[in-house]
C-alpha positions, 0 to 999 in steps of 0.5 A, spaced: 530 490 500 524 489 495 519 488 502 522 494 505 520 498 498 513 495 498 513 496 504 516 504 503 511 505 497 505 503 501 507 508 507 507 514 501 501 512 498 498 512 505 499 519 507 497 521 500 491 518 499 490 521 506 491 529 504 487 526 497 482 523 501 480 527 508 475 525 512 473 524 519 476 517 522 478 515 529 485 512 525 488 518 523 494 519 519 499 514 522 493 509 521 492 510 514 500 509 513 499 503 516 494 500 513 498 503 506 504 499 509 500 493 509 497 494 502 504 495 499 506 489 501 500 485 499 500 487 492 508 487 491 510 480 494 502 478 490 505 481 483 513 478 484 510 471 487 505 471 480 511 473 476 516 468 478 520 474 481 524 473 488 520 478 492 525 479 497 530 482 492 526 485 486 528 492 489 528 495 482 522 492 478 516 496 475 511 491 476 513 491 482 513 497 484 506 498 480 503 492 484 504 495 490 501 501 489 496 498 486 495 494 493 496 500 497 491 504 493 485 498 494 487 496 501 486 504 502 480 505 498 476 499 501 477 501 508 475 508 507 468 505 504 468 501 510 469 506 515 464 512 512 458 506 512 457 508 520 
């Protein structure tokens, strides 16, 4: 249950950066969800594996749940810098 959370988390975090942040790149909203997806679930199961957590079941943690934000939120970050450099 706790992937399928990070993974919620970064999808949320994808498309409100997206209306944060708009600007013009070929993905568009579905791709930068995506890229969040992946950026939640990195920096939840990071934060869960560095804390002795069981990543697959810690649903509720707030560390967590901080973690996987932070984890979209970088992700996000780093690949609009990436792509306004062209």
């Amino acid at each position: 249950m706790g992937i399928a959370a990070f993974a919620l988390i970064g999808v949320v975090v994808g498309v409100f950066m997206r209306a944060l942040m708009p600007h013009d790149d070929p993905g568009g909203v579905l791709f930068t969800a995506v890229i969040g997806l992946f950026g939640g679930l990195a920096g939840g199961v990071f934060v869960a594996l560095i804390v002795g957590m069981d990543p697959t079941v810690q649903f509720f943690d707030l560390l967590a749940w901080v973690g996987a934000l932070a984890g979209a939120v970088v992700i996000l970050t780093f690949y609009k810098l990436i792509s306004t450099q062209g």
